[in-house]
C-alpha positions, 0 to 999 in steps of 0.5 A: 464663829461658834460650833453650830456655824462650823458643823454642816447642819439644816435649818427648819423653819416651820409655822402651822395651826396649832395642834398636839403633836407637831414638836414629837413628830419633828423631833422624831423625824430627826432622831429616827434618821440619826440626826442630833439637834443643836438648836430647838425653839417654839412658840404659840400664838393662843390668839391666831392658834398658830405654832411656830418652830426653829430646829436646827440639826446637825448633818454628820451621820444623819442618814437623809442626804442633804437633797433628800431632806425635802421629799422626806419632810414633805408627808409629814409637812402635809399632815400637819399643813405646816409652811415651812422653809429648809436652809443649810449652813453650807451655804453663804448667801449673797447680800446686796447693798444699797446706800446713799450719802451716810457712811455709817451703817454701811462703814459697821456692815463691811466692817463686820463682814472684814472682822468674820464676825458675818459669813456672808458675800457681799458681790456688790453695793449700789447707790444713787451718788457717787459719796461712798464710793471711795469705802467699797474701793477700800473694801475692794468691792464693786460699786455702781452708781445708779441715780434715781429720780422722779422721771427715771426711777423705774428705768433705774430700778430695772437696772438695779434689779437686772444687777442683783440677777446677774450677781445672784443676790439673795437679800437686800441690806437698805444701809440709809439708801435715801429712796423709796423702793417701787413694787418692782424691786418689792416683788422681786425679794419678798421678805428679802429686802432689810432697812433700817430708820430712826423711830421718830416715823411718823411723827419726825419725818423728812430729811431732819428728825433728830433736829425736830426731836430735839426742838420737840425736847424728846427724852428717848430716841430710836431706831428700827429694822424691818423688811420692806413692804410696799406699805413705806416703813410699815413693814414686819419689824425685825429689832428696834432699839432705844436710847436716853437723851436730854435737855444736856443733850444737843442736835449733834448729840442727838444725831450721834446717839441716833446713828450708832443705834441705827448700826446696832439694830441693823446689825441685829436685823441683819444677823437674825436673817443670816441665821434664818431665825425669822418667821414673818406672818400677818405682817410680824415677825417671830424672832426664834433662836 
């Protein structure tokens, strides 16, 4: 855990067009009001003319209480038209699992949850078998089995989503859940809902891709986060990361060099959202540190 996380600090994340002015005014919103910034970023977009910026500030002697701090910023958020979010690192979101058959990428979550190296609950992982049970008893987490199909897929999801209500989950973590998400669960967690999948879409789809890749002779595989849309895996895309293979390479090979960098980007996915570091619009994403 580095210094920033074991402060009381506030986040600020803010787009707007572009104009003169805009990182002054932020700043001096923070200082006049005793605040002292840990963390700043920016960018333009010269195409779309529109700014971009992450401010993290730390809340010892900052004379704005935290509940005010909204009402505060909203004159200035006006003038400049900004859409803007406010979080605070006093508070631990609630992650929502979903997974099927593969181990993997769950097994690297709750294992990285365990270590401390993520400050996040995790009040229940859902399924649509019954495979990974026996990891989240390990983890003494409560997992419920919900089977979809093609005649009960909506009743199943209205189940699934009256399970994140009642557990008061803030995002979704699609850990090689094996199903294509309706609208309903969409609509619900804008922005909310992570997957991850190998990169070979389109062009390997289905059940097999790492053996089309390889029957195809590829030389580099890769993996890809993003958050859901109704559009299927057409999503802002958080990370993407890429790996070497070759012909020495075999359908095993090609499968285990694929999944460890499905952990790997998920996990990046994962930590850029619980560190409120993404801003997404035009169906991209700004990544600011």
């Amino acid at each position: 855990m580095n210094s920033s996380e074991q402060k009381n600090t506030a986040i600020l994340l803010i787009s707007c067009p572009d104009r003169k002015g805009i990182d002054t005014a932020l700043t001096r919103f923070v200082s006049e009001h005793e605040g002292n910034i840990l963390h700043f970023d920016q960018h333009v977009d010269l195409q779309q003319n529109v700014f971009f910026m992450r401010i993290e500030w730390d809340l010892a002697g900052f004379t704005v209480p935290a509940e005010q701090i909204h009402a505060h910023m909203a004159p200035l958020a006006l003038d400049f038209n900004m859409t803007w979010q406010l979080f605070f690192s006093r508070d631990v979101q609630r992650m929502a699992l979903f997974v099927s058959k593969m181990p993997h990428c769950l097994f690297d979550v709750l294992a990285r949850v365990e270590a401390g190296e993520w400050r996040v609950e995790i009040p229940l992982i859902i399924s649509n078998h019954e495979t990974l049970r026996p990891l989240a008893e390990r983890f003494n987490l409560p997992f419920y089995c919900i089977p979809v199909n093609a005649q009960n897929k909506e009743e199943q999801e209205q189940k699934q989503l009256e399970l994140l209500r009642e557990h008061r989950v803030d995002f979704v973590v699609l850990a090689r859940y094996m199903q294509i998400l309706s609208p309903l669960l969409i609509e619900a967690y804008p922005r909310r809902i992570i997957n991850i999948h190998h990169s070979f879409l389109p062009a390997f789809p289905g059940a097999r891709p790492y053996h089309l890749a390889y029957a195809r002779g590829v030389k580099l595989i890769g993996a890809t986060s993003h958050y859901v849309t109704e559009e299927l895996d057409a999503g802002p895309i958080i990370e993407q990361g890429t790996i070497h293979v070759s012909h020495k390479d075999t359908v095993d090979d090609f499968i285990r060099k694929g999944r460890d960098l499905e952990k790997t980007v998920l996990g990046h996915a994962v930590w850029a959202h619980l560190q409120h570091k993404i801003i997404t619009y035009h169906n991209k994403t700004v990544i600011l540190d």
